[in-house]
MISELO-54445 format. One line per 2 residues: their letters; for each residue x, y, z of C-alpha. Coordinates in steps of 0.2 Angstrom, whole numbers. Example, Ala and Ser with C-alpha at 12.3 -4.5 7.8 and 13.67 -1.06 7.14 Angstrom:
% MISELO-54445
as) 62:-22:39 ~ 68:-5:36 .
//
This chain:
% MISELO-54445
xx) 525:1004:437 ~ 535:1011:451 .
xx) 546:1027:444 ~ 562:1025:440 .
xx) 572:1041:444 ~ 585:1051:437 .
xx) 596:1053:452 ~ 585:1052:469 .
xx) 590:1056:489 ~ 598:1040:496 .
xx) 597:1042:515 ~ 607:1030:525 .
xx) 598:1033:542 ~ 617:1042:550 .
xx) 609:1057:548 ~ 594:1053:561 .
xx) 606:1058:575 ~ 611:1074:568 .
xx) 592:1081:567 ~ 587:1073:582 .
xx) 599:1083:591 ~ 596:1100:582 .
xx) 579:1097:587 ~ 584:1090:605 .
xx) 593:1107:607 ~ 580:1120:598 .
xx) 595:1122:587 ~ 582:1125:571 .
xx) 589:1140:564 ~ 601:1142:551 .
xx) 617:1143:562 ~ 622:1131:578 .
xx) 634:1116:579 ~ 628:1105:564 .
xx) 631:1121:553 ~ 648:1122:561 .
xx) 652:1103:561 ~ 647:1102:543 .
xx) 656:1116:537 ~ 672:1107:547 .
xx) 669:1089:537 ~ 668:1096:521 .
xx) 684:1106:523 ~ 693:1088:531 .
xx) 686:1078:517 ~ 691:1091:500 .
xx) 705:1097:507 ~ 704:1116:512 .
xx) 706:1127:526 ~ 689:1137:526 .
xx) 669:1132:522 ~ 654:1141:521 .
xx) 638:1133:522 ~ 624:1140:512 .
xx) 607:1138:506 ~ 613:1132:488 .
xx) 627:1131:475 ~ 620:1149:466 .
xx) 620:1157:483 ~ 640:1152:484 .
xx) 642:1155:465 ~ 633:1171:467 .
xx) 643:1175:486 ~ 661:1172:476 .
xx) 658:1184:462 ~ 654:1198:477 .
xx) 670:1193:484 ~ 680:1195:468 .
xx) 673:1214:464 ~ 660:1209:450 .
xx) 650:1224:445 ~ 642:1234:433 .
xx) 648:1232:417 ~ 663:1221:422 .
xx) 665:1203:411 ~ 664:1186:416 .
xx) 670:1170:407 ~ 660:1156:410 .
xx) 660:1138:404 ~ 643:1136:392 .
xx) 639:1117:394 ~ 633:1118:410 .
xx) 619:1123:420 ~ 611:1140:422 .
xx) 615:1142:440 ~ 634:1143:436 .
xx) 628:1158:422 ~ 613:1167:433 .
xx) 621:1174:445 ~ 634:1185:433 .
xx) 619:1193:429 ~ 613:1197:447 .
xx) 629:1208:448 ~ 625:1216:430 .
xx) 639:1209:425 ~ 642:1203:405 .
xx) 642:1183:405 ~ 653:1178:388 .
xx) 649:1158:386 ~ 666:1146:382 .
xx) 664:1132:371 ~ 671:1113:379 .
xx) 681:1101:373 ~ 680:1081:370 .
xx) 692:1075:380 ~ 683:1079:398 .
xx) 665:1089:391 ~ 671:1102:400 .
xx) 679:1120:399 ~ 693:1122:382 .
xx) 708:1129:387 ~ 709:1134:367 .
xx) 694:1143:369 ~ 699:1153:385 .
xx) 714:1158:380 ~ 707:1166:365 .
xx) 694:1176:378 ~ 709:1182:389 .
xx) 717:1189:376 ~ 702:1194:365 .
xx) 697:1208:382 ~ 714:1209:390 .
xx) 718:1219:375 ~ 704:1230:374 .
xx) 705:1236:393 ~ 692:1222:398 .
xx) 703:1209:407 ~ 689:1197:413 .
xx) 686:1199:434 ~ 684:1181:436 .
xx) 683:1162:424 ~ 670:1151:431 .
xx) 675:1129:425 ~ 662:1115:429 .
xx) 667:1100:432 ~ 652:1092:423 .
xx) 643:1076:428 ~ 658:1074:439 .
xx) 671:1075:429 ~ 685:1085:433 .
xx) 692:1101:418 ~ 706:1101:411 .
xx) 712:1110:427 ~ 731:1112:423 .
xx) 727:1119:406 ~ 716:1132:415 .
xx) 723:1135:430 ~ 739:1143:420 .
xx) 731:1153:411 ~ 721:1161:425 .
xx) 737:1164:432 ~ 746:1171:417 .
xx) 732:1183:414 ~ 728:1187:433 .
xx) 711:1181:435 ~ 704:1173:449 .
xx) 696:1155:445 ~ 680:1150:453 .
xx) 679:1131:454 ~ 661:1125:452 .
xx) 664:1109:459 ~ 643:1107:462 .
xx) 641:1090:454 ~ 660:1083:459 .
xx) 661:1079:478 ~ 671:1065:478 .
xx) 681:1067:460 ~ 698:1070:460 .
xx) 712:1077:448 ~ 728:1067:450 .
xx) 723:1063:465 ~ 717:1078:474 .
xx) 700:1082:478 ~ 689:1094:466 .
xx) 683:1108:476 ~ 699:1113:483 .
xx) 708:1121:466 ~ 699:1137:465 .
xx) 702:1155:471 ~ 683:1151:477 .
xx) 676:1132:475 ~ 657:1130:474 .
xx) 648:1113:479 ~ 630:1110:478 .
xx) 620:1097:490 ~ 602:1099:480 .
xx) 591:1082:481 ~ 599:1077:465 .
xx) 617:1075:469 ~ 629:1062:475 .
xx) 626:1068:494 ~ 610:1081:498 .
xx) 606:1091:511 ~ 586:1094:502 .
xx) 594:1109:498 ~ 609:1120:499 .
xx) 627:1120:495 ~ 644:1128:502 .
xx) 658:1139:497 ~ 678:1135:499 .
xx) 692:1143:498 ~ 710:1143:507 .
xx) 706:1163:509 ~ 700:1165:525 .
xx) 692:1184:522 ~ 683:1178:511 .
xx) 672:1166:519 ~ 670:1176:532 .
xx) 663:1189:523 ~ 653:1177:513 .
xx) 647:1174:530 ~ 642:1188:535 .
xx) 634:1195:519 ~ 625:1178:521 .
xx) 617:1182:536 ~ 609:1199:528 .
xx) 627:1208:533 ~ 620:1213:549 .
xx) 633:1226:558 ~ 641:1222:575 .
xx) 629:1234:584 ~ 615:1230:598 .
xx) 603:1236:584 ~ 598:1231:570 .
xx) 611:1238:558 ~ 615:1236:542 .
xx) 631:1245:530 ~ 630:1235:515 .
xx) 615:1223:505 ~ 615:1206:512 .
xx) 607:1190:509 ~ 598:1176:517 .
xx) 609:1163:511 ~ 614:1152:528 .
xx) 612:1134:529 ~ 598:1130:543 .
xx) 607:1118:557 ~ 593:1105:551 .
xx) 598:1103:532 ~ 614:1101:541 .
xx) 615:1088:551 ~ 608:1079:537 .
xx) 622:1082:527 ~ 634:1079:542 .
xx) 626:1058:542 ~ 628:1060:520 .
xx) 645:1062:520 ~ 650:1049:531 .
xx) 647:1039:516 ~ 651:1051:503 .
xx) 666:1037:498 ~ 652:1022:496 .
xx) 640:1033:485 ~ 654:1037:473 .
xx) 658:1019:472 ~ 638:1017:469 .
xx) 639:1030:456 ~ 654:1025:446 .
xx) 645:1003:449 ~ 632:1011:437 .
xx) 644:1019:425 ~ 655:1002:423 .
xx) 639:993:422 ~ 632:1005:409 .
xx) 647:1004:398 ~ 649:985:400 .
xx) 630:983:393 ~ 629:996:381 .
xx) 647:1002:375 ~ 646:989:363 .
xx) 630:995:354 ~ 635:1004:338 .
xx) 636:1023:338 ~ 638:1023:358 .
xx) 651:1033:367 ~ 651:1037:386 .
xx) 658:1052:394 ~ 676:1050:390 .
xx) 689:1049:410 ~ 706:1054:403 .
xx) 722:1050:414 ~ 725:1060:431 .
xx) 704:1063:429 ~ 693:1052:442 .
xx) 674:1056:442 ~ 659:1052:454 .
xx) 651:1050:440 ~ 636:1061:447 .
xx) 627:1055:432 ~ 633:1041:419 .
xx) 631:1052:401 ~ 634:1044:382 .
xx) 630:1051:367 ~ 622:1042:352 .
xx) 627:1047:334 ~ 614:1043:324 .
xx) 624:1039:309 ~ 632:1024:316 .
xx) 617:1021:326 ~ 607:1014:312 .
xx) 594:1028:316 ~ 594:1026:332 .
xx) 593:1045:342 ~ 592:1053:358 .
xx) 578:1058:359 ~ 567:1039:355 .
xx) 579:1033:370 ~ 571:1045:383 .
xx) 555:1043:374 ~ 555:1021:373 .
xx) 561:1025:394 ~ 548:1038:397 .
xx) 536:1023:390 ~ 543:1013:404 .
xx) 540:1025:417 ~ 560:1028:417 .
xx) 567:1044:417 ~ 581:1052:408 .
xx) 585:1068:403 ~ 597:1078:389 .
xx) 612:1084:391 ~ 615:1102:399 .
xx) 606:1114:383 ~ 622:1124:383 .
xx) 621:1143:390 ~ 623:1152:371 .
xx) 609:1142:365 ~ 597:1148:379 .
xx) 585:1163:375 ~ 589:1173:392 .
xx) 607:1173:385 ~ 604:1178:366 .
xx) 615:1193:365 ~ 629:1185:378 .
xx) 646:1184:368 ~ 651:1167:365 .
xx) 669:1157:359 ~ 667:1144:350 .
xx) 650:1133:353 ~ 652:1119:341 .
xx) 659:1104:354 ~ 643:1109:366 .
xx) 629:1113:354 ~ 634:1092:345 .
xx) 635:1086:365 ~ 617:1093:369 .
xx) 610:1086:352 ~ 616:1070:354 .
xx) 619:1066:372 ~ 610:1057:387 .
xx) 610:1058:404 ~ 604:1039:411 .
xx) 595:1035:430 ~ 611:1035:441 .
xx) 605:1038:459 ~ 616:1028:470 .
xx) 601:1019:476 ~ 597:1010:461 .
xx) 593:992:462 ~ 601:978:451 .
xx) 584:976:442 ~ 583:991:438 .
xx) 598:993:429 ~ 594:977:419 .
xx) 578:985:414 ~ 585:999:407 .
xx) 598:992:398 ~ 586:979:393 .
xx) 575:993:385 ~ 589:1003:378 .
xx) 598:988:367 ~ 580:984:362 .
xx) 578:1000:349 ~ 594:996:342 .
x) 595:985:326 .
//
């Protein structure tokens, strides 16, 4: 049987043109005008003024905390139902990461929970340097919520908008709210450049510094020179151009996306103990992934885990939901608010094959399956 994937590359064939001229040109290091170009669209299409393009979403993650001063000792908040790149790269700067719980309504970040962070170091003389949200499997935080609280306690917010290109709250485009905004175009997401990612922000210092620290912060010398520690983050001008021919399509693949969510929904919302990832008002998703959760007490037995298991026997793959950040060995002794909301999400939710490429058939046959195990 052929595989059914998760969430595979869908190529359109517009991003032929974009290689064939970086190879045309011998433009096939990681700088030259698909690089540029690139970093031009994404800005047009989110909606801010400046755009590095690097070689992942850590890299801009990790970039962005530099920027804001992280260091020894200092504390991060970070949003623990997500994936460990959003947590790692605190720790690259010996930084302390302290894990926030979610909430129901969007799975993501609790405003509850990160107010009672703020205040819990302010008034010890540890005023967090920086809060890192998620918009999680596309769907846009709680971003008012969390917005003014960063504000009211002074703390930049770093947007990881890695698997939301293309959401928007109330209307404007996810990636374009934080002090720093962080996007991801890994060979799983809604547009893939095989890998890398980018970093946004309306501060144009700080891109430019990401930029050059990017680059191994080489000096302005006619010599090899180097004044601080750099990294070899940059984006070649080949995984450009291929994301320069994805996002000219970015809008259909979000429609492709959220055909499999409505589809999903219309076949299997009626099965008992079923819930989908829950799109309040103002909140529009990709939907990267379409994600449920089964309660086994309404279920009639039915769990998570004999779902993957009946569509692993079908050569289909799925996955669990994101095993929240406190719960992960590596992050034992991290301090943690709450955990409750992501620890029940992870034990009972599912993440279902949603690549943008997925045939009709396909669909059916893993509805098909799904219904089958209930009674």
């Amino acid at each position: 049987m052929n595989k059914i994937f998760l969430s595979s590359p869908h190529l359109s064939g517009r991003e032929l043109p974009y290689v064939q001229q970086a190879f045309d040109t011998n433009w096939i290091a990681p700088l030259g005008p698909n690089v540029d170009g690139f970093e031009r669209e994404l800005c047009t299409y989110v909606g801010t003024s400046h755009a590095a393009a690097l070689s992942s979403g850590t890299a801009a993650i990790h970039l962005a905390l530099i920027m804001l001063g992280v260091s020894s000792d200092d504390v991060v908040l970070c949003q623990s139902f997500t994936f460990s790149a959003s947590a790692n790269p605190i720790v690259y700067q010996d930084a302390t990461p302290v894990f926030l719980d979610s909430e129901r309504d969007t799975w993501n970040l609790c405003p509850e929970a990160l107010e009672k962070a703020l205040q819990y170091y302010t008034e010890r003389g540890k005023k967090p340097k920086a809060v890192i949200g998620v918009h999680l499997y596309g769907m846009p935080a709680r971003l008012r919520e969390i917005l003014a609280l960063c504000e009211t306690y002074e703390v930049p917010f770093v947007e990881d908008a890695a698997e939301a290109l293309g959401s928007m709250y109330f209307g404007r485009k996810a990636g374009s709210f934080g002090k720093m905004s962080v996007l991801s175009f890994n060979g799983n997401k809604i547009i893939t450049t095989s890998g890398g990612g980018a970093l946004l922000s309306e501060n144009d210092s700080y891109i430019e510094k990401a930029k050059f620290l990017a680059t191994q912060a080489r000096d302005d010398a006619p010599h090899y020179q180097h004044s601080e520690i750099g990294y070899n983050y940059r984006l070649s001008n080949v995984c450009a151009g291929i994301g320069r021919g994805q996002l000219e399509v970015i809008d259909e693949r979000v429609a492709q996306r959220r055909a499999n969510f409505d589809f999903y929904q219309e076949e299997l919302g009626g099965l008992p103990g079923v819930d989908f990832q829950p799109e309040p008002e103002g909140h529009f998703s990709n939907r990267w992934l379409t994600c449920l959760t089964i309660d086994p007490k309404q279920s009639g037995g039915v769990t998570r885990e004999m779902v993957c298991l009946a569509l692993e026997g079908k050569n289909i793959e799925s996955r669990p939901l994101w095993k929240p950040m406190h719960q992960q060995p590596v992050f034992t002794d991290a301090p943690c608010f709450g955990g409750k909301v992501a620890e029940n999400l992870f034990e009972v939710g599912l993440c279902l094959p949603s690549g943008s490429n997925l045939e009709t058939t396909d669909r059916q046959q893993i509805a098909s399956k799904i219904k089958s195990l209930f009674p």
